[in-house]
C-alpha positions as CSV (number, residue, x, y, z in Angstrom):
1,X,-31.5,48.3,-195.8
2,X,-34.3,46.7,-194.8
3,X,-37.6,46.1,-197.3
4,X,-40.0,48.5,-195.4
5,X,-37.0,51.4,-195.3
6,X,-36.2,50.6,-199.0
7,X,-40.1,51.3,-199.6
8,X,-40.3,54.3,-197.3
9,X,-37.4,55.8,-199.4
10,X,-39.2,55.4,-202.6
11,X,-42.2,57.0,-201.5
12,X,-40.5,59.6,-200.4
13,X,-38.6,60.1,-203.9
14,X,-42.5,59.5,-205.7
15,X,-43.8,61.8,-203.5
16,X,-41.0,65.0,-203.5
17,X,-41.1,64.4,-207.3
18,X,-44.5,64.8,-207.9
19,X,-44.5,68.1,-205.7
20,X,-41.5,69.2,-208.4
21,X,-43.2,68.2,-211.3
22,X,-46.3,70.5,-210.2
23,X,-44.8,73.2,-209.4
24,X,-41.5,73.4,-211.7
25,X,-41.5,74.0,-215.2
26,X,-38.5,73.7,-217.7
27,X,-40.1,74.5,-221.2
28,X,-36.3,72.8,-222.7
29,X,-36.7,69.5,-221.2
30,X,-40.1,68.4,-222.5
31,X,-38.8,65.2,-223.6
32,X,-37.6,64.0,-220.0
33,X,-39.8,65.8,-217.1
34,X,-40.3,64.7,-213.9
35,X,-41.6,62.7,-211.4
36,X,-38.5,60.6,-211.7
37,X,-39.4,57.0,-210.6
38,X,-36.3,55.2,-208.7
39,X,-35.1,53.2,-211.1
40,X,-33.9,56.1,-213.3
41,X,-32.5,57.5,-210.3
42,X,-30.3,54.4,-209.3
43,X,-29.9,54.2,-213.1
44,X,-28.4,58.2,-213.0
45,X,-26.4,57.1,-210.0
46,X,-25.0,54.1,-211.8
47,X,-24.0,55.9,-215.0
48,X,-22.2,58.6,-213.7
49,X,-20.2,56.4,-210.9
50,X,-21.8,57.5,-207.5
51,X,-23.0,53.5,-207.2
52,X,-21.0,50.7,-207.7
53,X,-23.4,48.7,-210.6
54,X,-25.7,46.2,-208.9
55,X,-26.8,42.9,-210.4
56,X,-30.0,43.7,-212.8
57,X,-31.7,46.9,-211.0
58,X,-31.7,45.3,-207.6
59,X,-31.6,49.1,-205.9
60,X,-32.2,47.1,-202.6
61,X,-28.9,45.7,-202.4
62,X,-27.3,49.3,-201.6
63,X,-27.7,50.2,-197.9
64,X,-29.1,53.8,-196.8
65,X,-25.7,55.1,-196.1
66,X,-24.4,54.3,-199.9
67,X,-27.8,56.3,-201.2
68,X,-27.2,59.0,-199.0
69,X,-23.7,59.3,-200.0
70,X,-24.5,59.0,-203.8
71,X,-27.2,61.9,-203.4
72,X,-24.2,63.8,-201.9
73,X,-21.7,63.1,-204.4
74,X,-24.3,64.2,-207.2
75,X,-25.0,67.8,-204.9
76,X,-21.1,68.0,-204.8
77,X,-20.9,67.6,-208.7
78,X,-23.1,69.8,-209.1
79,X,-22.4,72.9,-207.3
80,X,-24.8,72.1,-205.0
81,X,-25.2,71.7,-201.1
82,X,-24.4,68.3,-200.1
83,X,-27.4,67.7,-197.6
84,X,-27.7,64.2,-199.0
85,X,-31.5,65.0,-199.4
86,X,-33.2,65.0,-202.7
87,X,-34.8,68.6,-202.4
88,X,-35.9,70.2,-205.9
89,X,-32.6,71.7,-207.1
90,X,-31.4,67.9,-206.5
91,X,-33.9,66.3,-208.8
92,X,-33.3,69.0,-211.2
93,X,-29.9,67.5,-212.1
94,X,-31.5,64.7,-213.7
95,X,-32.8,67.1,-216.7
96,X,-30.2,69.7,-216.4
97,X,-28.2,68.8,-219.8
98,X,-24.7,67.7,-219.4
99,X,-21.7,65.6,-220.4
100,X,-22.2,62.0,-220.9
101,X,-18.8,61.2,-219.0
102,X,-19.1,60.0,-215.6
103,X,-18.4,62.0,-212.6
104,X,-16.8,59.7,-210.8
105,X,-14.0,56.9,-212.0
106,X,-12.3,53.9,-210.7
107,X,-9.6,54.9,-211.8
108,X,-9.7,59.0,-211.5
109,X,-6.4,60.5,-208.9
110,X,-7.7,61.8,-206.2
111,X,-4.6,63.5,-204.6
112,X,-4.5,66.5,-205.9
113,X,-7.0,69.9,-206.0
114,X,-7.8,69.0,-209.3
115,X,-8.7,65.9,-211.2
116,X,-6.8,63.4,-213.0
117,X,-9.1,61.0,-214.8
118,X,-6.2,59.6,-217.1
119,X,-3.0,59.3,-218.7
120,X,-1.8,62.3,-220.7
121,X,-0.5,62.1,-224.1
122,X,2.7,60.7,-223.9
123,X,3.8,63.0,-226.8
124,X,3.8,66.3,-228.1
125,X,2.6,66.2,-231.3
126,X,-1.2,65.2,-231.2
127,X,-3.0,64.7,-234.1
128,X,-7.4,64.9,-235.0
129,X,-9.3,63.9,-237.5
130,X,-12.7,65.6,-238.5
131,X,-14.9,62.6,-239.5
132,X,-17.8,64.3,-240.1
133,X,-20.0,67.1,-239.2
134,X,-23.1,68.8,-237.8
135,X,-25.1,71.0,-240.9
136,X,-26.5,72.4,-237.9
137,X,-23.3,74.5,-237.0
138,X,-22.3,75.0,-240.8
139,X,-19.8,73.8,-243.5
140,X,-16.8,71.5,-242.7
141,X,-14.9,74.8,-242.3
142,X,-16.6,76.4,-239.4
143,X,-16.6,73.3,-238.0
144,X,-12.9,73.2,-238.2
145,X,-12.5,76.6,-237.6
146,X,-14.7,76.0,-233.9
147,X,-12.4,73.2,-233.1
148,X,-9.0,75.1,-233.7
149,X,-10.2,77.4,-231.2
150,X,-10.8,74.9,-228.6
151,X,-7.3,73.4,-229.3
152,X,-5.9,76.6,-228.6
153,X,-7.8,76.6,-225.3
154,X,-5.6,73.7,-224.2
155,X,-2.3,73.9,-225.5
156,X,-1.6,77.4,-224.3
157,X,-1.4,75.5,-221.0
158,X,-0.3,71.8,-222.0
159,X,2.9,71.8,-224.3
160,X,0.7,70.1,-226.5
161,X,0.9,71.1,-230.3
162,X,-2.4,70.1,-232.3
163,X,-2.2,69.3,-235.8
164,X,-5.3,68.6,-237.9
165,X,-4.8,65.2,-240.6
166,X,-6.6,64.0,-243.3
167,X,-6.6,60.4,-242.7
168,X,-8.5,58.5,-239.9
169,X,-5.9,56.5,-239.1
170,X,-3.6,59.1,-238.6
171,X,-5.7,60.7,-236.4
172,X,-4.9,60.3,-232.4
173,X,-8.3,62.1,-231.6
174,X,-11.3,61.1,-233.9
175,X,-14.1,63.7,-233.7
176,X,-17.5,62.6,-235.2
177,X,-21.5,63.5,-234.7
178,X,-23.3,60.5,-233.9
179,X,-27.4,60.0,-232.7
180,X,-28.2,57.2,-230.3
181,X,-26.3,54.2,-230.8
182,X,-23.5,55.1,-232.7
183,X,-20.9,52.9,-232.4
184,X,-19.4,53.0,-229.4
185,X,-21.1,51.5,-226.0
186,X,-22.1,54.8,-224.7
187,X,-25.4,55.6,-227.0
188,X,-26.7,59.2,-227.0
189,X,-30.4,59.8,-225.7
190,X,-31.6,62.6,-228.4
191,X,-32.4,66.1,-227.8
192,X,-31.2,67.3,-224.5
193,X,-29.7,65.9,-221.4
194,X,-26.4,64.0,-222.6
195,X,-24.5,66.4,-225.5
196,X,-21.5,64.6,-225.9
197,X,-18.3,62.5,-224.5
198,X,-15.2,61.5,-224.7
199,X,-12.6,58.6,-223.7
200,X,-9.2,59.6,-221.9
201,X,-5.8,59.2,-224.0
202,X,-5.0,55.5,-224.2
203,X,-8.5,54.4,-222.1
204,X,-9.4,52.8,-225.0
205,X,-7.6,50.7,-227.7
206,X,-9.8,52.2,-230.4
207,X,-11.7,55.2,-228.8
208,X,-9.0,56.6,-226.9
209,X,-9.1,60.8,-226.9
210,X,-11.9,60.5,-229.2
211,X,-14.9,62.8,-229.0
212,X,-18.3,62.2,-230.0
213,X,-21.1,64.7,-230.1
214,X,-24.9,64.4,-230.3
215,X,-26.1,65.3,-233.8
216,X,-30.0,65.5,-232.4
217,X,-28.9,68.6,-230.2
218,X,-30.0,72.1,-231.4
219,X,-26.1,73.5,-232.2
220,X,-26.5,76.9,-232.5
221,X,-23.0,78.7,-232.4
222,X,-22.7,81.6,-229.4
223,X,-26.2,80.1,-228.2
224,X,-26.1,82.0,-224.8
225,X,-28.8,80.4,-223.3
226,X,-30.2,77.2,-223.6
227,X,-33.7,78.2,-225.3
228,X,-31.5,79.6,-227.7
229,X,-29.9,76.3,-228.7
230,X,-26.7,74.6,-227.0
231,X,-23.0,75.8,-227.8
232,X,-20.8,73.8,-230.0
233,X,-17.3,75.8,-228.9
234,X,-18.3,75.4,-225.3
235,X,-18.9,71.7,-225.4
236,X,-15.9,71.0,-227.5
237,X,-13.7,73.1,-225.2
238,X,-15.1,70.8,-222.2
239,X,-14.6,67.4,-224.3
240,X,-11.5,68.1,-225.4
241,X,-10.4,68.2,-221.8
242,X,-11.5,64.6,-221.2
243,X,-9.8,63.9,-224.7
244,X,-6.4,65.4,-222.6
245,X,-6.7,63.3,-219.0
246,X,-9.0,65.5,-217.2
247,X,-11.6,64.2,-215.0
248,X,-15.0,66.0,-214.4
249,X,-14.6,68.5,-211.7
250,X,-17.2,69.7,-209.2
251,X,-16.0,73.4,-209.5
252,X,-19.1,74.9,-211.3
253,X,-16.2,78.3,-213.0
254,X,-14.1,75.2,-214.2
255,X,-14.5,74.4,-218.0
256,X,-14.4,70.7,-216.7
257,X,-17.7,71.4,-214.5
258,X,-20.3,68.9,-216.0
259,X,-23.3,70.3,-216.7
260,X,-23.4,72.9,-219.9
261,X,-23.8,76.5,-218.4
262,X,-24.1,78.2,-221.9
263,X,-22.7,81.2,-223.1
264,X,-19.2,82.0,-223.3
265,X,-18.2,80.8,-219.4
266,X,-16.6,77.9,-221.0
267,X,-14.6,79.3,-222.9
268,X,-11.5,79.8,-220.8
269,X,-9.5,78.2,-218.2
270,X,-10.3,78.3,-214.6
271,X,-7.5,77.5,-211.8
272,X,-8.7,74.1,-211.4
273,X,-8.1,73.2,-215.6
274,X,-5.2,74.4,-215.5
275,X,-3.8,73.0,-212.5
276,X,-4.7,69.6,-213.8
277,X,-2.4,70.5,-216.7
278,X,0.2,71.1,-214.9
279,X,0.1,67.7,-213.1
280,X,-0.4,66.0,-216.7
281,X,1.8,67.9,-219.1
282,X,3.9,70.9,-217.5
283,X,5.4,69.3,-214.2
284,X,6.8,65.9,-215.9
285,X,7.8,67.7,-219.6
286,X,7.3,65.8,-222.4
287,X,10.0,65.6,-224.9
288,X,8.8,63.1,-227.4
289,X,7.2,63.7,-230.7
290,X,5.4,59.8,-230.5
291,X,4.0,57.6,-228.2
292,X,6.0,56.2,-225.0
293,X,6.1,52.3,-224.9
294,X,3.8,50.3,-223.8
295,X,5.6,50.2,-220.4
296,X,5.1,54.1,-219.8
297,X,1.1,53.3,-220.2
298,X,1.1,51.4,-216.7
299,X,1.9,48.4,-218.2
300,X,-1.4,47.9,-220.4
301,X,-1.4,46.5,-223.5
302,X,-3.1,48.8,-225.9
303,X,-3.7,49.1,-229.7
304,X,-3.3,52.1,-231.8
305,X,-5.6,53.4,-234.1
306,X,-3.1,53.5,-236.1
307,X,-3.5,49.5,-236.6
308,X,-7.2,49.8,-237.1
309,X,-8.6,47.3,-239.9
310,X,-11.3,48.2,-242.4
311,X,-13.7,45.7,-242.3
312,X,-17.0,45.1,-244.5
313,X,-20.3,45.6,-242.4
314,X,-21.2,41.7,-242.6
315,X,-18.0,40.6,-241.6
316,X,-16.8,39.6,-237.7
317,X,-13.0,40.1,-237.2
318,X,-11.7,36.9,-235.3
319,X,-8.1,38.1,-234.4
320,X,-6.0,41.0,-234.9
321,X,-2.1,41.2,-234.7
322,X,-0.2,44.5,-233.8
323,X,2.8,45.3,-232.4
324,X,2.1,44.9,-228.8
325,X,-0.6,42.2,-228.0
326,X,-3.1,39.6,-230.0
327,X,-6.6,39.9,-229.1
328,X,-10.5,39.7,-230.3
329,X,-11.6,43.0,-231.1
330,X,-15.3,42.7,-231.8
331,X,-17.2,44.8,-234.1
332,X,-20.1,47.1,-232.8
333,X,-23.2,48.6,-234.4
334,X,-22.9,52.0,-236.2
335,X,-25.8,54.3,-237.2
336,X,-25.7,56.3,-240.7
337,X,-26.0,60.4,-240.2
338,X,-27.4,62.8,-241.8
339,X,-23.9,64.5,-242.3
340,X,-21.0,64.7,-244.7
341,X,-19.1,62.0,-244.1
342,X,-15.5,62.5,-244.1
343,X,-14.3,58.7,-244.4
344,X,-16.0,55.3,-244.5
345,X,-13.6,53.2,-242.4
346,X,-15.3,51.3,-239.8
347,X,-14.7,52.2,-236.1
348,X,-13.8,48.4,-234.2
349,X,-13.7,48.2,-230.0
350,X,-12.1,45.9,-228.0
351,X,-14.1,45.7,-224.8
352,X,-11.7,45.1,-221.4
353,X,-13.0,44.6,-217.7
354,X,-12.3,46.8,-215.5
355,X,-11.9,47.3,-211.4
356,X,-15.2,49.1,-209.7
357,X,-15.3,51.0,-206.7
358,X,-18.0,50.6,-203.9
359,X,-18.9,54.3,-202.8
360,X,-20.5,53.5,-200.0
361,X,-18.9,56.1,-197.1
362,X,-17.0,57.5,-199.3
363,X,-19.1,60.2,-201.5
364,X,-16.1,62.5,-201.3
365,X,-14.2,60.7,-203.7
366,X,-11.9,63.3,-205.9
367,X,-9.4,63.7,-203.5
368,X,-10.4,62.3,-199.8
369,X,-8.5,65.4,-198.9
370,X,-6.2,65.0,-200.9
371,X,-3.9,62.8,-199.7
372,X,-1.5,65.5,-199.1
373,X,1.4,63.7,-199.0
374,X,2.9,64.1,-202.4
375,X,4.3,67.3,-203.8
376,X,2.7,69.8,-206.2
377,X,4.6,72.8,-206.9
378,X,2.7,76.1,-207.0
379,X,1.5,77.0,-210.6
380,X,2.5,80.4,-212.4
381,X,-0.7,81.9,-213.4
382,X,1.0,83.7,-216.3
383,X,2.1,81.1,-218.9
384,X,4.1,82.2,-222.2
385,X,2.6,81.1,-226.0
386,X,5.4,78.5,-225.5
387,X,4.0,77.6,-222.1
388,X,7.4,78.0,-220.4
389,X,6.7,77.8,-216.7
390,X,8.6,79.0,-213.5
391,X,8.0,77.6,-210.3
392,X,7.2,79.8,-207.6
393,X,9.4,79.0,-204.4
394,X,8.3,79.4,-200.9
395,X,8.8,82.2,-199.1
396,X,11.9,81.8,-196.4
397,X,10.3,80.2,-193.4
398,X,13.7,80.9,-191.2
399,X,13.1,84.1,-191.2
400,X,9.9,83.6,-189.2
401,X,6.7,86.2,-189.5
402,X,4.6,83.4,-190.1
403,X,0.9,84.7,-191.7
404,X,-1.1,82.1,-189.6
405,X,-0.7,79.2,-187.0
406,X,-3.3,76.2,-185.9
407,X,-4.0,73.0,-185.2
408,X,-5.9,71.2,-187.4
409,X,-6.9,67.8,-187.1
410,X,-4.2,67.0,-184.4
411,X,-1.5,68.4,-186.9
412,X,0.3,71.5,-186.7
413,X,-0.3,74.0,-189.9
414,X,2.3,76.9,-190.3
415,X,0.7,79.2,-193.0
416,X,3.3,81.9,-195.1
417,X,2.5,84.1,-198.4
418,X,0.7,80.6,-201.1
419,X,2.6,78.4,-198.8
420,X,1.6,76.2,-196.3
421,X,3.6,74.1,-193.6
422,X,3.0,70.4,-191.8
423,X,4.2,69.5,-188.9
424,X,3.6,66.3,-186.8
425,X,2.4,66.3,-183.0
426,X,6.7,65.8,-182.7
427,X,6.9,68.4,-185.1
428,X,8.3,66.6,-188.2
429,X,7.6,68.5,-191.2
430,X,5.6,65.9,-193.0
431,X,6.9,64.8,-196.3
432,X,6.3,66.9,-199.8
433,X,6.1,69.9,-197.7
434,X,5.7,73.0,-197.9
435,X,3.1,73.1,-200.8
436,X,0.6,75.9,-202.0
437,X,-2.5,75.6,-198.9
438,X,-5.2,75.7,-201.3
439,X,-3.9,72.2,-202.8
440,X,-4.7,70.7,-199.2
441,X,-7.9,73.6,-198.6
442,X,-9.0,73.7,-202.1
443,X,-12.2,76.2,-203.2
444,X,-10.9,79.1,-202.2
445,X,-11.1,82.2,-205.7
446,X,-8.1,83.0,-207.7
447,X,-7.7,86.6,-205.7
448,X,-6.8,85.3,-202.1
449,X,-3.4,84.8,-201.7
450,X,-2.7,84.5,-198.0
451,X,-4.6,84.3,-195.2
452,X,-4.7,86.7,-191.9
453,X,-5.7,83.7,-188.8
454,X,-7.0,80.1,-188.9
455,X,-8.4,77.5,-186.6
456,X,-10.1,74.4,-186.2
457,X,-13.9,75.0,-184.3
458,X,-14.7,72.8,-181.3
459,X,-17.9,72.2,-181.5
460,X,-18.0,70.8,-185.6
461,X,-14.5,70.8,-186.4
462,X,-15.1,73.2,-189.3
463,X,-12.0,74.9,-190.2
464,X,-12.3,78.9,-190.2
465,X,-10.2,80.8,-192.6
466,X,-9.8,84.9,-192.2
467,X,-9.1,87.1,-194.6
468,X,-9.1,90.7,-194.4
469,X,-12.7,91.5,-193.1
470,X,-13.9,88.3,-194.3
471,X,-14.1,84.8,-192.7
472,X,-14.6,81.2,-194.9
473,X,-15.6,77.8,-193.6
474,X,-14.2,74.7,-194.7
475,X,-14.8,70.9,-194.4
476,X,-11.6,69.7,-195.2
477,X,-12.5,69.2,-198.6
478,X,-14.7,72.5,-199.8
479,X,-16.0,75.4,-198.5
480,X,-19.2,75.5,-197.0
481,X,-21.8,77.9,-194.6
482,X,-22.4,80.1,-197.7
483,X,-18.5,81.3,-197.6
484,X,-17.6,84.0,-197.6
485,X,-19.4,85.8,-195.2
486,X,-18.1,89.4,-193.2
487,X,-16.3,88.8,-189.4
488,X,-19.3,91.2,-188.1
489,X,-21.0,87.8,-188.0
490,X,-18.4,87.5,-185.0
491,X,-19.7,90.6,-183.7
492,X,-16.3,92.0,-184.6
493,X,-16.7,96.0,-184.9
494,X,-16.6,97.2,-189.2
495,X,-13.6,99.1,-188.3
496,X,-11.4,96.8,-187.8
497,X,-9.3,95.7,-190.8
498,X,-8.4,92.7,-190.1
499,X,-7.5,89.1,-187.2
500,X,-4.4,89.2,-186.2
501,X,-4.6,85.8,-184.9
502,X,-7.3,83.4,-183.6
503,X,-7.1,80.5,-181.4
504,X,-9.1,77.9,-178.6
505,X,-8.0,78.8,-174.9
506,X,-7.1,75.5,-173.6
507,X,-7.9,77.2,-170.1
508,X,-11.7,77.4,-170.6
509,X,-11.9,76.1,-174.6
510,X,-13.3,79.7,-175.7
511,X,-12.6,80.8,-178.9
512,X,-9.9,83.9,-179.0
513,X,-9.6,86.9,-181.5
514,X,-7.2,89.2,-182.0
515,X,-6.8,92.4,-184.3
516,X,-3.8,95.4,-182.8
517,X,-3.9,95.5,-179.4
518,X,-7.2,94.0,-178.4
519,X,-8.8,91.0,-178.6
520,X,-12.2,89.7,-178.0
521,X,-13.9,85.9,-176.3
522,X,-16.2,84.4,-179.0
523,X,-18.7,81.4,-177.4
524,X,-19.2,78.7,-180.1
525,X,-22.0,77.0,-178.8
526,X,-23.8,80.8,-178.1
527,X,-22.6,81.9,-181.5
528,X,-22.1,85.2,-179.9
529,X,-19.1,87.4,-178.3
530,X,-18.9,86.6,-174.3
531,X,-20.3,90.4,-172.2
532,X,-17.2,93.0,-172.0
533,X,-15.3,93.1,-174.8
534,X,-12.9,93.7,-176.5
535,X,-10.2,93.5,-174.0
536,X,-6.6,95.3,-174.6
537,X,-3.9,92.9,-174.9
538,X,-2.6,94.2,-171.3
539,X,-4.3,91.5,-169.6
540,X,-2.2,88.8,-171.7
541,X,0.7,89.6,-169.3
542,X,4.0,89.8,-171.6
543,X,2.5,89.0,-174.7
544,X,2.9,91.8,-177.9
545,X,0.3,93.1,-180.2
546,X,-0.2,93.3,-183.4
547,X,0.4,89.0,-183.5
548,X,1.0,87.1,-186.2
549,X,-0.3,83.8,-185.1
550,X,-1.3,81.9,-181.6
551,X,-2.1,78.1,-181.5
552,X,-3.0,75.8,-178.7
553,X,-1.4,72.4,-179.0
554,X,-3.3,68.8,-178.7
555,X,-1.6,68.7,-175.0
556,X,-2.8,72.2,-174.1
557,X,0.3,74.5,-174.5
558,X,-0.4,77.7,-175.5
559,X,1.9,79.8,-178.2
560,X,2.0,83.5,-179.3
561,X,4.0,84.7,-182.4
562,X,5.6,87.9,-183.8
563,X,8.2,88.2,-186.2
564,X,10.5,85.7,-185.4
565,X,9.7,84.6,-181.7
566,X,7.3,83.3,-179.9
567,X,5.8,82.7,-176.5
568,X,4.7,79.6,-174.6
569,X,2.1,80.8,-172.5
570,X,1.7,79.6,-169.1
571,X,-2.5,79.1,-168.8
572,X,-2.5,79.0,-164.6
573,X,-0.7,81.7,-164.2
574,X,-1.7,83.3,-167.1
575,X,1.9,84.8,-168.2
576,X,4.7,83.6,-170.3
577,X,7.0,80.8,-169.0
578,X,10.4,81.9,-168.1
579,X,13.3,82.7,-170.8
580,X,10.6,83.4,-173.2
581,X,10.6,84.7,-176.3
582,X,12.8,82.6,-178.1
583,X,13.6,82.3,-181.7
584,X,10.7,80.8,-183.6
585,X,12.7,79.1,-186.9
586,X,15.1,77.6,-184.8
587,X,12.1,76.1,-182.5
588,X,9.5,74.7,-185.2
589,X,11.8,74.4,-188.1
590,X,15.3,73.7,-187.3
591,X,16.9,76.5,-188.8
């Protein structure tokens, strides 16, 4: 980026905040309001991993692109559109308060719906210890009592069994109230903004799992609002996820959703917690009550808390021998609270380098569509108090009377009840397939199952879901166009129930609907149905009604299917080819 754009830019960011700061008010932020000059943008972007850190403040060495991306990466985490434009509701994200983890890790999975950030605890028995405690919430037993609660939030789902100790160093999760810096390198900012954080299982060799919140807050238990003070359950809930593997996720129902929402909306799982769960702690069982070796953990060395040293405040530990590795651990500053204190021994880090990413192009970065090439069974969403599981199979695809059919992205898509299947341009179902289709189209509420008809638009390459008298637009990776909205948009009639089947006419690339026995001709680029229809389905010579499915191939084919056949459609002379229908499983699938 050149000097004069970099300057341009930054007028523009003085210039839309000053408009906000005029105009917008937010009585609970006092402390931090806006304009926001650019380095405490680039500083937001850094800490919560939508830029890769830059020498000193340099903002100049990031090109346009990598800005853009960041400012979409920050809409996406927080349930906003990603225009990549800092527009009010944007800016308003710097003051919003939140979690102090970043958004975005190096080291995060991005293959699946949800987010990994971690490892999982490679046991079942975890253990916390309560080293102090807010007066602001109450006495040591309300706080304990709030926390047992949010325990219970997880391991309904997890396998996990949480046990409460007395002793610090028996403790796998250390929970403590801290104000500014308090030890770790992560200091808190006072009232507002940043509430709390956490460190993943085993990310850290002496703050791994732990949980820190920010004593300056205004804890008010069952606050609903945030002039009424900020909830202590729901943050704890939303730590404690972090404390388990999970990752930040840009779901704003999820508990993992960043920013605090108040009230009693994080209290309880959404399909995105859970399902990050399952990858951690349901799929591969756990069976041990202790910790894997060392060699389960990636092959880091790491040191347990249990082989934490009490050390004097004036004294500088040199070397430290466990069971696994010798290394420095270097003490860091703690600050006295205002709070019972439950035990005196000193927290130590050991600091470690690790990789960074470079975002630039690449602002979608939970999932990059997933990756869809490893398997994730479907999750039961009823789990028993023992969280026993049962995996859901997929419905028979031999028998045929397939829900939906498209191309999508050159690939071939077979859609049936939660299930979805791949095929190649040879059609090769493509390995870990079939899986659920809203691990590879992920957004989509709890309460749709299955889909009616699908296909891939011409003009944008948005993918168009139907369902019932609904339609849904997805990117690949969310779904956008304010979805969902009603198929009158289409200028489909209200009383009709439902599409049949949709699909691109590779004879004059219109877009087809069908519903019974009619269909109508939809022009993309118009945005409007084409004069004259509907049209019965007598004009498609041969073909039935009521379809399941109809897909036009990469090379032009045309296909039509119903129960178990299907039809390859002749588009000169506008009729079936010859010894047609055949027997669709036996065709597509082999079977």
């Amino acid at each position: 980026m050149s000097k004069g754009t970099v300057q341009k830019l930054f007028f523009k960011i003085f210039l839309l905040c000053h408009i906000l700061n005029e105009y917008t008010a937010n009585p609970l932020m006092k402390r931090k309001s806006l304009p926001v000059p650019p380095a405490e943008l680039f500083s937001f972007f850094r800490n919560f991993g939508y830029l890769d850190p830059a020498p000193g403040d340099s903002e100049a060495l990031y090109s346009e692109n990598t800005i853009v991306d960041a400012i979409k990466s920050m809409q996406k985490f927080g349930g906003l559109e990603q225009t990549g434009e800092l527009n009010d509701e944007t800016l308003n994200l710097l003051i919003t308060p939140r979690c102090g983890r970043s958004d975005i890790s190096p080291n995060a999975a991005r293959n699946k719906r949800f987010v990994v950030g971690g490892l999982g605890w490679r046991k079942q028995n975890v253990t916390y210890f309560i080293a102090n405690w807010s007066p602001k919430i109450g006495t040591e037993e309300k706080i304990a009592s709030d926390l047992r609660k949010a325990f219970d939030v997880w391991s309904t789902y997890s396998n996990l069994k949480f046990t409460r100790v007395n002793k610090q160093e028996e403790g796998d999760i250390i929970i403590s109230f801290g104000a500014r810096y308090h030890g770790d390198n992560y200091p808190f900012d006072g009232p507002g903004y940043i509430l709390a954080h956490a460190f993943y299982p085993y990310e850290d060799p002496s703050y791994g799992g732990d949980v820190h919140f920010d004593n300056d807050e205004n804890w008010v238990e069952g606050a609903k609002t945030l002039h009424e003070g900020v909830d202590f359950l729901s943050v704890a809930i939303h730590e404690l996820g972090h404390s388990l593997g999970l990752a930040h996720s840009y779901d704003p129902e999820a508990v993992m959703f960043p920013y605090y929402r108040g009230g009693t909306s994080g209290h309880s799982l959404q399909y995105d917690d859970i399902l990050g769960l399952y990858e951690l702690y349901v799929k591969n069982p756990i069976t041990s009550n202790t910790d894997s070796n060392a060699s389960d953990l990636d092959q880091t060395t790491y040191i347990h808390k249990s082989d934490k040293t009490t050390e004097s405040p004036s004294s500088i530990p040199s070397t430290t021998t466990t069971r696994y590795a010798t290394r420095r651990r270097n003490k860091v500053r703690t600050t006295k609270m205002p709070v019972v204190e439950a035990s005196s021994t000193e927290i130590i880090i050991t600091t470690t380098d690790k990789p960074m990413l470079t975002f630039e192009g690449d602002y979608e970065t939970i999932e990059k569509h997933k990756e869809r090439f490893t398997v994730t069974p479907s999750l039961v969403n009823d789990f028993t108090q023992e969280s026993q599981t049962t995996e859901e199979s997929p419905p028979d695809i031999c028998l045929g009377k397939f829900d939906a059919a498209s191309v999508i992205r050159n690939e071939i898509f077979f859609f049936k009840g939660s299930y979805v299947w791949r095929l190649s341009s040879t059609l090769k179902l493509m390995e870990g397939y079939p899986i659920p289709w809203k691990e590879v189209f992920p957004g989509f509420p709890d309460y749709i199952k299955t889909i009616d008809a699908i296909y891939e638009r011409d003009n944008d390459s948005a993918i168009v879901f139907f369902t019932g008298n609904m339609f849904w637009v997805h990117d690949g990776d969310q779904l956008i166009e304010n979805s969902p909205q009603p198929f009158s948009r289409y200028g489909i009639p209200s009383n009709i129930v439902k599409i049949d089947a949709v699909m691109i006419w590779a004879k004059n690339n219109k877009t087809y609907l069908f519903a019974q026995d009619q269909f109508w001709r939809y022009d993309e680029n118009k945005a409007k149905l084409d004069y004259g229809y509907p049209m019965t389905m007598d004009r498609w010579y041969g073909i039935p009604s009521n379809l399941d499915a109809a897909l036009t191939l990469v090379n032009g084919k045309t296909y039509f299917f119903k129960n178990n056949k299907y039809w390859l459609f002749n588009n000169h002379w506008v009729r079936p080819e010859k010894t047609y229908p055949r027997r669709a499983s036996k065709a597509w699938f082999n079977c």
